[in-house]
Backbone bond lengths (Angstrom), bond angles and torsions (degrees), N, CA, C in turn:
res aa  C-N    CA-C-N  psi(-1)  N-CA   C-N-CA  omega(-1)  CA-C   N-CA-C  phi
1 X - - - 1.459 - - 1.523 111.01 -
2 X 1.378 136.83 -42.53 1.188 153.74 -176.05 1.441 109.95 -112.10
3 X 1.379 121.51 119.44 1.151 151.50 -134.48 1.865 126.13 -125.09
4 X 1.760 85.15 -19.96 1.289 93.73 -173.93 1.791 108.86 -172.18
5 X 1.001 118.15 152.72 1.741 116.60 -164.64 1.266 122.72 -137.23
6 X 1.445 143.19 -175.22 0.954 140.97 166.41 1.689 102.02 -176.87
7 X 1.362 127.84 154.02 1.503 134.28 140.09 1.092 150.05 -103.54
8 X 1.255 116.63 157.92 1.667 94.90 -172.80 1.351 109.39 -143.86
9 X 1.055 119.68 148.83 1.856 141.57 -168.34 1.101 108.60 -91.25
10 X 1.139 153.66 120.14 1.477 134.16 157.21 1.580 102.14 -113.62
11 X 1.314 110.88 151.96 1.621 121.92 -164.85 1.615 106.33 -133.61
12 X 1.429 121.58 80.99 1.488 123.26 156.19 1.333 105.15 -9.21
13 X 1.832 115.91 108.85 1.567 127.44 155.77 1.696 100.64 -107.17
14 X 1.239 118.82 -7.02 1.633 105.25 164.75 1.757 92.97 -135.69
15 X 1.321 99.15 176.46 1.959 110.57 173.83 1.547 93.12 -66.45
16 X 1.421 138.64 129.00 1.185 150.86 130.36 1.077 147.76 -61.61
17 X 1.693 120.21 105.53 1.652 105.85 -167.78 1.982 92.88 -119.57
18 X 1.529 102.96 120.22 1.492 104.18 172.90 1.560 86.10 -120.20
19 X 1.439 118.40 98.46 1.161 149.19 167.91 1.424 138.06 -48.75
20 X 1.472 133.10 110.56 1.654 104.08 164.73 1.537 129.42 -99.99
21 X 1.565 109.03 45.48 1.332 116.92 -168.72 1.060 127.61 83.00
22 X 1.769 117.41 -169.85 1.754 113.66 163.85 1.466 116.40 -57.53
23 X 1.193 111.43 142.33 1.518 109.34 177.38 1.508 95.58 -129.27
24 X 1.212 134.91 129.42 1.375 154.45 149.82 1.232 111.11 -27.52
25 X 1.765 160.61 151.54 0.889 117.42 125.68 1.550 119.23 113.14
26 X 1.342 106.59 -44.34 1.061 128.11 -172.93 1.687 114.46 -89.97
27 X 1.107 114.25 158.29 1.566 125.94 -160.42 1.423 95.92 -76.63
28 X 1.110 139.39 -20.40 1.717 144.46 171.30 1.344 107.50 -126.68
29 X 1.584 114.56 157.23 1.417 115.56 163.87 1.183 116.42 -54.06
30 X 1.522 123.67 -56.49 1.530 137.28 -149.32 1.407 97.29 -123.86
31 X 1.540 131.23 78.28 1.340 114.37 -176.70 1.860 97.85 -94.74
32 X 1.729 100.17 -177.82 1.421 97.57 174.44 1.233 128.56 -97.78
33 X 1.311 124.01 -154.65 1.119 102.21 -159.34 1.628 98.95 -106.57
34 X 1.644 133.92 154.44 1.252 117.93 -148.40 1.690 77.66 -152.16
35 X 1.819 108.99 157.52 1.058 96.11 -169.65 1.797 78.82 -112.42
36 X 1.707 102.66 -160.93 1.802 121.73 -149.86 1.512 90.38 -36.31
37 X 1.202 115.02 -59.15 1.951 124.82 -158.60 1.437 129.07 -94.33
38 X 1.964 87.40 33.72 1.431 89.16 172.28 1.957 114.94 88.42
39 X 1.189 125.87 -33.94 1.269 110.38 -166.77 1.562 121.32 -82.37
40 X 1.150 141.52 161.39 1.741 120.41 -168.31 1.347 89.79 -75.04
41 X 1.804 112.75 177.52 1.183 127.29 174.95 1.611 107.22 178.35
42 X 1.253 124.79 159.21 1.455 133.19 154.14 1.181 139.36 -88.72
43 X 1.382 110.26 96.97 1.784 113.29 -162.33 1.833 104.71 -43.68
44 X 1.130 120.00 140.00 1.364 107.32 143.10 1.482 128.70 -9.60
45 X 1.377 120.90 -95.19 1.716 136.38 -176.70 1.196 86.42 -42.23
46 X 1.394 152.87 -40.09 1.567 120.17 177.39 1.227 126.92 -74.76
47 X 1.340 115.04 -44.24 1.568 135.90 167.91 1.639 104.68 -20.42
48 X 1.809 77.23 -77.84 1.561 91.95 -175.11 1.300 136.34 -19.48
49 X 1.742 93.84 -63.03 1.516 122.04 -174.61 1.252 116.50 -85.44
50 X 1.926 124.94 15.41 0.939 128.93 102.48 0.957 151.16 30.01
51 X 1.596 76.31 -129.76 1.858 115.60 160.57 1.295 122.15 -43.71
52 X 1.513 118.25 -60.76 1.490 132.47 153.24 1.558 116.22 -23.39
53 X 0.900 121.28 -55.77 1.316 128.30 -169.01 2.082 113.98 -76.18
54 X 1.413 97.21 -32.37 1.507 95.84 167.45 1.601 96.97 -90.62
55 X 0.948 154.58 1.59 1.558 131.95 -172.29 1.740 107.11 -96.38
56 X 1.227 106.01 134.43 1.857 97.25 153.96 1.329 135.39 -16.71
57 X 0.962 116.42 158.29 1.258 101.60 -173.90 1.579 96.64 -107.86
58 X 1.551 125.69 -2.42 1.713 100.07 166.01 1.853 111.71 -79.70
59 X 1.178 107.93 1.79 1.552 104.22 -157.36 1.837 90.09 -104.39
60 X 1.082 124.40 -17.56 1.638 139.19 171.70 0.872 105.94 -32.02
61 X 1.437 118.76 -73.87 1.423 129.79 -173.48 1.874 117.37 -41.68
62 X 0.929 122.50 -10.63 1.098 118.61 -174.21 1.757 118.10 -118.09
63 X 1.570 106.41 18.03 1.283 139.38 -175.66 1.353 97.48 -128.10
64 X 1.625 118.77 9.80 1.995 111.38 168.93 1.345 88.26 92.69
65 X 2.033 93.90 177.60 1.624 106.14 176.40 0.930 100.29 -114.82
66 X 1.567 122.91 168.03 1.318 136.17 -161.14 2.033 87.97 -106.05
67 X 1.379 106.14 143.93 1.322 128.94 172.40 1.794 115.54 -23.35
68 X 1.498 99.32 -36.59 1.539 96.20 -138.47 2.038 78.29 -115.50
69 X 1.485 117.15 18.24 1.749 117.16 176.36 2.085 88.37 -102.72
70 X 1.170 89.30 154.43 1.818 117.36 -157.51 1.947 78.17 -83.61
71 X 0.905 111.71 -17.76 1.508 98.56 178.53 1.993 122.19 -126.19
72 X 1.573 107.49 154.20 1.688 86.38 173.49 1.255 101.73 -113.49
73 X 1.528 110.99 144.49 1.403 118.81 179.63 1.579 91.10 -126.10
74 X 1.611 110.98 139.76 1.189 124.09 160.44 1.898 127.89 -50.28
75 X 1.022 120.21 128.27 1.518 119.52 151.79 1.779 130.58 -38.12
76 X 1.230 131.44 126.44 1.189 102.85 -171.04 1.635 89.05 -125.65
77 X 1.357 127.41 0.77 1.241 140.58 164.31 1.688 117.96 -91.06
78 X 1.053 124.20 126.42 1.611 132.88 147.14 1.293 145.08 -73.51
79 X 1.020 126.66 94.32 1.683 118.34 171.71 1.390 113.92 -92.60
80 X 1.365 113.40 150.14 1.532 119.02 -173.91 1.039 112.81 -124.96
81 X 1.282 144.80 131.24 1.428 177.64 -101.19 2.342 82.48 -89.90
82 X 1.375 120.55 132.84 1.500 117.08 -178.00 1.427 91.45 -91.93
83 X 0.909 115.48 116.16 1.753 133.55 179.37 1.733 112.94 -88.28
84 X 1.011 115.94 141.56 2.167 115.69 -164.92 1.599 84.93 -82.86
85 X 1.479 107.59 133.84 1.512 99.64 158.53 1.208 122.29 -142.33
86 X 1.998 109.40 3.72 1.232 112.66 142.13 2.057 115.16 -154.16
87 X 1.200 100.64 164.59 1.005 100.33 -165.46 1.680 120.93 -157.60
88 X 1.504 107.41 125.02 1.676 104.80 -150.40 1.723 98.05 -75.69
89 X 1.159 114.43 174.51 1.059 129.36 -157.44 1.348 103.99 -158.78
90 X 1.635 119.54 150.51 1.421 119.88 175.60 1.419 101.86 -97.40
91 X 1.169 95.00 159.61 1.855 112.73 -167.44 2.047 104.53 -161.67
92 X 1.105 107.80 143.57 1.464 109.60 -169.27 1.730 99.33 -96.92
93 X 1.352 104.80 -3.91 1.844 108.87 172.18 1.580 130.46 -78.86
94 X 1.463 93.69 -28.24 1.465 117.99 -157.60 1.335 121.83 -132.06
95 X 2.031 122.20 -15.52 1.145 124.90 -131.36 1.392 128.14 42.81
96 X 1.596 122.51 -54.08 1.185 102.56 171.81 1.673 100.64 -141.21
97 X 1.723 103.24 176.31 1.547 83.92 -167.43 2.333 74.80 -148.03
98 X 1.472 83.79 155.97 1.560 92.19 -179.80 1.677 87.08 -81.99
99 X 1.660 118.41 154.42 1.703 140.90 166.81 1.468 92.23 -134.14
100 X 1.394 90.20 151.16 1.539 103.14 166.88 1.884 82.02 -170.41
101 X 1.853 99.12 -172.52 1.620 104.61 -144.08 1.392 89.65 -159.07
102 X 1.574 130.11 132.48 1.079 146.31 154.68 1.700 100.36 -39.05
103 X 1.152 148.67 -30.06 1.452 146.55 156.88 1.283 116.45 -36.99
104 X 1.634 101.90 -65.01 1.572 111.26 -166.09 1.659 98.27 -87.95
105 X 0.912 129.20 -24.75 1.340 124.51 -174.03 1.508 101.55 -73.27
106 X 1.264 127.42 -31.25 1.323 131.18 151.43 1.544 135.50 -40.35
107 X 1.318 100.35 -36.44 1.568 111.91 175.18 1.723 96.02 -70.66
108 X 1.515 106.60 -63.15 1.705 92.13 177.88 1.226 116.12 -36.29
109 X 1.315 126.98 -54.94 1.121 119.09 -166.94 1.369 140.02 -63.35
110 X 1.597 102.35 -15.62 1.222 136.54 143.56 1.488 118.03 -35.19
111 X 1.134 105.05 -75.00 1.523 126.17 -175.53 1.590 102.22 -68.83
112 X 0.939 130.16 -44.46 1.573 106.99 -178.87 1.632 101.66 -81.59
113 X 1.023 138.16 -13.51 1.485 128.73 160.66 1.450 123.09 -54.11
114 X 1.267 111.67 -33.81 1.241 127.13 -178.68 1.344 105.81 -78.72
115 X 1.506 116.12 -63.88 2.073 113.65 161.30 1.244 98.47 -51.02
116 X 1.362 155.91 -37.35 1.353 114.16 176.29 1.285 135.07 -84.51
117 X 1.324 120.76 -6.87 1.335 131.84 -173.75 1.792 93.77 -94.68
118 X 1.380 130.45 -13.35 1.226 111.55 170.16 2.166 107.34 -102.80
119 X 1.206 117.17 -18.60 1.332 127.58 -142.48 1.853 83.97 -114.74
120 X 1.262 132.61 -9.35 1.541 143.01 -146.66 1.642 99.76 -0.53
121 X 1.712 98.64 89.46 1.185 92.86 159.68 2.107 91.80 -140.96
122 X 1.086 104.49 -161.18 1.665 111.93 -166.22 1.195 107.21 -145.00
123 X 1.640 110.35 71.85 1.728 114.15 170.64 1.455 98.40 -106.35
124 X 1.445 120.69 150.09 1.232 127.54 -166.55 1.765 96.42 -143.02
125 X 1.574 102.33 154.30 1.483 105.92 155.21 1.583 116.73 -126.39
126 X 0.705 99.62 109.38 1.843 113.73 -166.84 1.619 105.72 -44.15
127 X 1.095 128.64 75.85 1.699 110.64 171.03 1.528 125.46 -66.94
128 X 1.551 97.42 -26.98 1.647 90.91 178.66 1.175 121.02 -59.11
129 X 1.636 137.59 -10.84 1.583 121.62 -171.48 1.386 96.84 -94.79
130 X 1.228 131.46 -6.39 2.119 132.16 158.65 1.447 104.27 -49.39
131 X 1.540 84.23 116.88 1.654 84.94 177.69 1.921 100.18 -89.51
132 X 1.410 121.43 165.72 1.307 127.95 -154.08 1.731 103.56 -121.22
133 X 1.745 96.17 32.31 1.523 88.94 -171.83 1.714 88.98 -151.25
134 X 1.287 113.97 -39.17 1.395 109.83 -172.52 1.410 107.99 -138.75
135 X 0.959 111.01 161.94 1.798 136.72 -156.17 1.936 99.87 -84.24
136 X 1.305 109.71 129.84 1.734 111.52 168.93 1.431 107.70 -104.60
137 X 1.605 95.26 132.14 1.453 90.93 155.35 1.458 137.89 -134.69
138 X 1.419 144.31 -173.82 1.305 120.24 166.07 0.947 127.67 -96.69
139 X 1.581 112.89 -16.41 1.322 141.10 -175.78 1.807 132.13 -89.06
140 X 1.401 93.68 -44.10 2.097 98.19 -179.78 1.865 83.73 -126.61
141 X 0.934 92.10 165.28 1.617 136.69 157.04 1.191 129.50 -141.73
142 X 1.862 102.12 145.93 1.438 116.00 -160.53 1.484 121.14 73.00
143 X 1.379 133.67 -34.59 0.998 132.33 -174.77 1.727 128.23 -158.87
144 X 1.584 153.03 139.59 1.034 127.78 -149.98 1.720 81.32 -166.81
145 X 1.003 106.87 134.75 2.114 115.72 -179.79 1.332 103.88 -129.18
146 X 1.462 107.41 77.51 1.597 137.36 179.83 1.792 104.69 -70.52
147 X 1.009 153.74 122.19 1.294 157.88 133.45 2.006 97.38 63.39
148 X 1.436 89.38 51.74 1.345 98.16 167.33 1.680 114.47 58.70
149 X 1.126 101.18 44.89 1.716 134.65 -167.41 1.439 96.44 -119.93
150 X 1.161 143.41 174.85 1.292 154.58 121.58 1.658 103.40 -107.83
151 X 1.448 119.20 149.75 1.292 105.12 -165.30 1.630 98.50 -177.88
152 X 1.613 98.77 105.90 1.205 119.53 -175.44 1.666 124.85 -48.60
153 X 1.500 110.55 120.38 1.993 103.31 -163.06 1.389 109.76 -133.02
154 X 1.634 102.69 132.31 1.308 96.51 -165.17 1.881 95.26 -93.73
155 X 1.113 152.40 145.54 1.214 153.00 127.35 1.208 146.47 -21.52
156 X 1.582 109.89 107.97 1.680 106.47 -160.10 1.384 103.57 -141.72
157 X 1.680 141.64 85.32 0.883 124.60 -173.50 1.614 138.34 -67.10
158 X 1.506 85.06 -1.99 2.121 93.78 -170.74 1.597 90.43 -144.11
159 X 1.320 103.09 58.92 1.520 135.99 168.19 1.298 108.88 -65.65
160 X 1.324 119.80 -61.05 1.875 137.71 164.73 1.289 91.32 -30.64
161 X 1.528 116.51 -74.56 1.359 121.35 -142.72 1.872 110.07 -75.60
162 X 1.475 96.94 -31.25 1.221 103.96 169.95 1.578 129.51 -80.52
163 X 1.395 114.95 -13.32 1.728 123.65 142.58 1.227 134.55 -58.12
164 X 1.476 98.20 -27.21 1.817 96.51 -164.16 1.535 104.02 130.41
165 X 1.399 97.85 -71.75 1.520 115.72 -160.53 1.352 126.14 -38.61
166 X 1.775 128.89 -14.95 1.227 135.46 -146.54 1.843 88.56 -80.95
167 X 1.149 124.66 -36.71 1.596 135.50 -174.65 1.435 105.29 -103.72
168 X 1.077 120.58 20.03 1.990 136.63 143.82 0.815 137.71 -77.85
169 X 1.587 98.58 -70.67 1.694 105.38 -161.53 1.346 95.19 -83.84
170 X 1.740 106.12 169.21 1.945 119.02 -176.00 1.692 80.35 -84.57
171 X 1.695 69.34 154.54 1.943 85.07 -162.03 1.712 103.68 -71.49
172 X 1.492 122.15 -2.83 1.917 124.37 -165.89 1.927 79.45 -76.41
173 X 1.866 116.19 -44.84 1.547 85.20 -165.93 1.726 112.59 -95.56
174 X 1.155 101.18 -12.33 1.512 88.94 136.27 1.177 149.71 -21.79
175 X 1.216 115.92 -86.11 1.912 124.57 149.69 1.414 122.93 -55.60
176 X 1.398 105.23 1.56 1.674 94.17 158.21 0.972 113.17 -116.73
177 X 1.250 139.07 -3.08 1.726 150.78 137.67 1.418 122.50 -55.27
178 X 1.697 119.64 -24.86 1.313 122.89 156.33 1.561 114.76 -78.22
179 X 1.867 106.67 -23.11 1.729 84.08 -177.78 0.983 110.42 -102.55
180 X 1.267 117.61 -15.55 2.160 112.33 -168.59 1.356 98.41 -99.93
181 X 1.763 117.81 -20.12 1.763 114.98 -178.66 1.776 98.48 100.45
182 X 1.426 95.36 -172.64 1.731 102.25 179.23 1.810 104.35 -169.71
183 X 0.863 99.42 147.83 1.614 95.60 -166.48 1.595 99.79 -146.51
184 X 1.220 123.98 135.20 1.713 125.17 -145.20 1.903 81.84 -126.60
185 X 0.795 114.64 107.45 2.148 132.55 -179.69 1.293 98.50 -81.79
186 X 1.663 118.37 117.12 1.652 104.00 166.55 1.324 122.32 -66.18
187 X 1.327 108.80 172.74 1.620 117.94 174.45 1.276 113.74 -77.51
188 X 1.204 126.34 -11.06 2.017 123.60 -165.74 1.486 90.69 -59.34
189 X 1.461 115.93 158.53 1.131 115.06 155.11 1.537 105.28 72.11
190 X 1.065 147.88 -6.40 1.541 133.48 -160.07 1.432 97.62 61.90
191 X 1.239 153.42 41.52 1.290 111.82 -175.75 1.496 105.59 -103.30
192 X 1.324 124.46 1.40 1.284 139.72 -170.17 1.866 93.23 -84.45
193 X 1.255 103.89 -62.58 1.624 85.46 -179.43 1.510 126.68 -100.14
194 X 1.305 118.00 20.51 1.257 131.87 122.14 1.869 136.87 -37.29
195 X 1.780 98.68 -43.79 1.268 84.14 161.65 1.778 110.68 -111.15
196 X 1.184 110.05 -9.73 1.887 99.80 148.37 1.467 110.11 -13.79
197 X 1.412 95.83 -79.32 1.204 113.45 -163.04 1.971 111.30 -62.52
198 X 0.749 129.14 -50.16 1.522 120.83 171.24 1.314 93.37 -64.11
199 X 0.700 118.50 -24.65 2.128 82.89 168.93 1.520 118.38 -83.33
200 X 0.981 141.07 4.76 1.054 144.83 161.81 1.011 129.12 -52.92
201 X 1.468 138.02 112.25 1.613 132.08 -169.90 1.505 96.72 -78.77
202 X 1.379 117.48 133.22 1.723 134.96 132.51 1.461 133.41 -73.58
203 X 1.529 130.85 118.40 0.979 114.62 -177.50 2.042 105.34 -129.36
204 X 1.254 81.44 103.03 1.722 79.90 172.87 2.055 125.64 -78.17
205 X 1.003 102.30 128.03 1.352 121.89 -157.82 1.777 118.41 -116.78
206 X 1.405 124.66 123.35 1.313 106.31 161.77 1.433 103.48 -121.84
207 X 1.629 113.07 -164.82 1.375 110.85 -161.18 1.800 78.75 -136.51
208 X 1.572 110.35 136.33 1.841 107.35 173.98 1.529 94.18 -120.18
209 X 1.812 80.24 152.02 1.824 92.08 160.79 1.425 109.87 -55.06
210 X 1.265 105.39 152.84 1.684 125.68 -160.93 1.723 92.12 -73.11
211 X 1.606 120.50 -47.83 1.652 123.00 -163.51 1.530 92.74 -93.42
212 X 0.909 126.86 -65.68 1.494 127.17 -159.78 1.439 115.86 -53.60
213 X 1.524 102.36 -37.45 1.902 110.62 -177.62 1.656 105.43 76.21
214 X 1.728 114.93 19.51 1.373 106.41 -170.90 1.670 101.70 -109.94
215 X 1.493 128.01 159.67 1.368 109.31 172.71 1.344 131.20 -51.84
216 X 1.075 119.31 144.35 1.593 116.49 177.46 1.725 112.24 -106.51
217 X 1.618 108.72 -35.65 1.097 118.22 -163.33 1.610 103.75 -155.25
218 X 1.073 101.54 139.98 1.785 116.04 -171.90 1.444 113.51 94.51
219 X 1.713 111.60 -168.41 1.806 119.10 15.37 1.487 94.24 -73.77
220 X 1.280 99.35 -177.28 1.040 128.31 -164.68 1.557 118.37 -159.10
221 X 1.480 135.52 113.24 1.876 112.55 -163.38 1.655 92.06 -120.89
222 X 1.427 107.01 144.38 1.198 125.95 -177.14 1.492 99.75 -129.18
223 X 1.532 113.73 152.49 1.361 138.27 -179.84 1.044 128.85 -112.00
224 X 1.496 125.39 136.68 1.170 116.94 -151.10 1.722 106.92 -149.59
225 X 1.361 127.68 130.14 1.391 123.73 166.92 1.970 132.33 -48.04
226 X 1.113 137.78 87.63 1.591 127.75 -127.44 2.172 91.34 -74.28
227 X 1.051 98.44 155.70 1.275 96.12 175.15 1.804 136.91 -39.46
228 X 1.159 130.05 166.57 1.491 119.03 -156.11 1.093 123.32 9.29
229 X 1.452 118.29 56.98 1.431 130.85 136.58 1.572 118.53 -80.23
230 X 1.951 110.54 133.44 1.091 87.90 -171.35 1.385 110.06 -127.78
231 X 1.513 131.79 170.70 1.104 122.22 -177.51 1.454 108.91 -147.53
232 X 1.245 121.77 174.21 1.680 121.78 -145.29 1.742 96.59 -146.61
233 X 1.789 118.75 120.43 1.108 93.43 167.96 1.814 84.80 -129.76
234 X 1.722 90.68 -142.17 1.676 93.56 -155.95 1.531 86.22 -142.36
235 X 1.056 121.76 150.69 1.290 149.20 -172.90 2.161 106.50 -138.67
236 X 1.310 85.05 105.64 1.808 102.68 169.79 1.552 116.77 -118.14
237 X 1.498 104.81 123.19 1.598 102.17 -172.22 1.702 84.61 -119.16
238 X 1.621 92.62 167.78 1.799 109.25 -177.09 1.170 84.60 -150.79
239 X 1.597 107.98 164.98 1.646 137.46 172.43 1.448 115.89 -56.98
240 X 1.630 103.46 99.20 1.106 101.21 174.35 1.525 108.54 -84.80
241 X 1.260 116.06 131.40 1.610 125.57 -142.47 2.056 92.55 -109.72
242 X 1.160 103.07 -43.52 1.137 129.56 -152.68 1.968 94.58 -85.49
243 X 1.379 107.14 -13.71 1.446 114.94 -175.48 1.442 103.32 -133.72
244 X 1.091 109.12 30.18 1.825 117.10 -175.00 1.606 121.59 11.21
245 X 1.612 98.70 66.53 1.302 114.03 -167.39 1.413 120.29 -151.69
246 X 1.767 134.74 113.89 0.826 141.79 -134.96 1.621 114.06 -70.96
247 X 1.445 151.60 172.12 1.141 111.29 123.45 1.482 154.07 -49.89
248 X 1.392 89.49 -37.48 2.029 89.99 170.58 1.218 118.51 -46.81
249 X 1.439 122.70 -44.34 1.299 137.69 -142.73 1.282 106.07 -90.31
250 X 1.488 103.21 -42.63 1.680 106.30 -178.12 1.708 111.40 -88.75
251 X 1.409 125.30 -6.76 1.585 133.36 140.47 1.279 121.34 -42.81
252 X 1.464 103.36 -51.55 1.199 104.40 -162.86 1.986 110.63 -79.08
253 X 1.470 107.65 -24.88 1.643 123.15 -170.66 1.512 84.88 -76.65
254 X 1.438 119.66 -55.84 1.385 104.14 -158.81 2.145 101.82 -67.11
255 X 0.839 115.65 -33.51 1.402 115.64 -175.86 1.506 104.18 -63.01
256 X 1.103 133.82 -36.43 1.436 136.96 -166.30 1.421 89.03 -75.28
257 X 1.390 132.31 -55.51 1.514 125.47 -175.54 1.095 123.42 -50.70
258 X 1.426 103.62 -44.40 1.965 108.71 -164.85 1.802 70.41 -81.99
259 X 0.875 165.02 -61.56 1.495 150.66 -158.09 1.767 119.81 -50.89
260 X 1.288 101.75 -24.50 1.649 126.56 157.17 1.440 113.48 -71.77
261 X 1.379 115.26 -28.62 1.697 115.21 178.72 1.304 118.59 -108.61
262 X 1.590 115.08 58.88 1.102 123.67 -155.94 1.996 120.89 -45.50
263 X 1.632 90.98 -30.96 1.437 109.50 -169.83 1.536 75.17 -131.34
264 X 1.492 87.31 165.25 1.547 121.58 170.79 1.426 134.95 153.65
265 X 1.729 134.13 161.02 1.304 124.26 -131.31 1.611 95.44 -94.91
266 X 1.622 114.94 149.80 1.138 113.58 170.89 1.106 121.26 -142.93
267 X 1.692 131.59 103.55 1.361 123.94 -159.27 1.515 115.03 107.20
268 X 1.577 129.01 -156.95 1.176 116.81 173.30 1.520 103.07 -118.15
269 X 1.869 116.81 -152.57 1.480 111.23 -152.09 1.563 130.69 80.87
270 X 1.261 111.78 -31.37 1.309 111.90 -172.02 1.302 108.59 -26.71
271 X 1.160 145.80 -45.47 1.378 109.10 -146.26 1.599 96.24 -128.14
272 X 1.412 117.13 44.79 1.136 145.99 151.61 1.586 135.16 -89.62
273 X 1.371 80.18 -9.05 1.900 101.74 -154.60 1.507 114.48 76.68
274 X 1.420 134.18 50.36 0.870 118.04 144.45 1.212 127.88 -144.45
275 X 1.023 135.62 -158.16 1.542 138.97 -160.45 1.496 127.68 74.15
276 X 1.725 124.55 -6.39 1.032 119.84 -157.58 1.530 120.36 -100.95
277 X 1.401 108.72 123.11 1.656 101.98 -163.36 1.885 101.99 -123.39
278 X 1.165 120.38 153.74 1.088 142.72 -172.26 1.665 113.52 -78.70
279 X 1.135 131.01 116.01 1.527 110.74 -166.42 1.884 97.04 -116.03
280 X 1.454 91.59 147.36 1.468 101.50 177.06 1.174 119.35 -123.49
281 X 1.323 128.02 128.36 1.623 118.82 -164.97 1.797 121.07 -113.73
282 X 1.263 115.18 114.82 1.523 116.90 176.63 1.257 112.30 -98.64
């Protein structure tokens, strides 16, 4: 059915909250949006509408119709759910240090299985050299004090290269994985999304009368992804038949655009300064 592929990186340049409202219950008012097992992520339908929203409007049409057009036209593009695949963390070595998790590194691996079985090429991310008891890093050995963790690390300097990832990732998080380091937290125990979760910025908020300067409304705490956090989704195009236009071709138009939108808003906040993430296109 899908014909042709691409991925894409996006890299937190402000804290990001793509939201699912009030939540009851929940450890924040406004948390984000998290997929089955707890970890944050970007649904699809937000992504999308996005993307949608920076593109032309002759190239739209081939991203479906919007609700409120007198007609429905099919999608002939895919977006896939933006999956976390790294995420800074406080550390008393570094200020901050890149984490990531045999979990989420899994979802990539997911996703480039899928680009390769349409794209036939053979990129892999090696999970078997994750050890299932202690934490790797490229940066410390013997020891690593992750989000007020102590957390045992074995030493791996060509860790990248020995994952896969060194001929992946865009080379900007690259060089910030050579300077702040990266340290991969096992899953035993939850303890991997345990510190997910302390990295997460909180921001408690009220709203004041405009004359008085007194509260009107709140507090109120909202959640937010902390800056250069990054996440990875997937882009699947098919023959749009109906627009006499290939998949390759229309991969390749839509990639050149979002490559024109270097930055752009995702979620709400905007005009707070936030939401704005950096997109990278493979």
């Amino acid at each position: 059915m899908y014909n042709s592929a691409f991925l894409i990186f996006l890299e937190a340049l402000t804290p990001v909250h793509v939201g699912t409202g009030r939540e009851e219950g929940f450890h924040v008012d406004l948390p984000v949006q998290r997929d089955e097992f707890g970890f944050p992520t970007i649904w699809a339908s937000s992504l999308k509408g996005a993307l949608k929203a920076n593109i032309d409007q002759n190239f739209r049409k081939y991203l479906g119709s919007e609700p409120e057009e007198g007609e429905t036209r099919p999608s002939y593009i895919s977006i896939l759910d933006a999956k976390l695949l790294l995420i800074p963390a406080r550390t008393l070595d570094n200020i901050w240090i890149y984490i990531s998790t045999p979990h989420l590194l899994g979802y990539f691996k997911a996703y480039l299985d899928i680009y390769n079985d349409i794209m036939n090429t053979q990129y892999n991310v090696n999970l078997s050299m994750l050890s299932q008891d202690k934490a790797i890093s490229t940066k410390f050995s013997e020891k690593v004090f992750v989000n007020e963790l102590d957390i045992p690390v074995t030493k791996n300097t060509e860790l990248l290269t020995n994952l896969g990832l060194k001929t992946l990732l865009p080379k900007d998080i690259e060089s910030y994985i050579e300077k702040q380091g990266l340290v991969i937290i096992p899953d035993a125990n939850n303890q991997s999304l345990t510190i997910v979760r302390r990295s997460m910025m909180i921001q408690y908020r009220v709203r004041l009368k405009r004359t008085e300067k007194t509260v009107d409304t709140g507090p109120w705490s909202e959640e937010y992804l902390p800056m250069k956090t990054v996440l990875v989704s997937l882009a699947l195009c098919r023959n749009a038949q109906r627009e006499n236009k290939d998949a390759k071709s229309l991969c390749e138009e839509f990639k050149n655009k979002l490559n024109n939108k270097k930055s752009i808003y995702v979620g709400g906040k905007e005009t707070i300064g936030r939401g704005l993430v950096k997109l990278y296109i493979r």
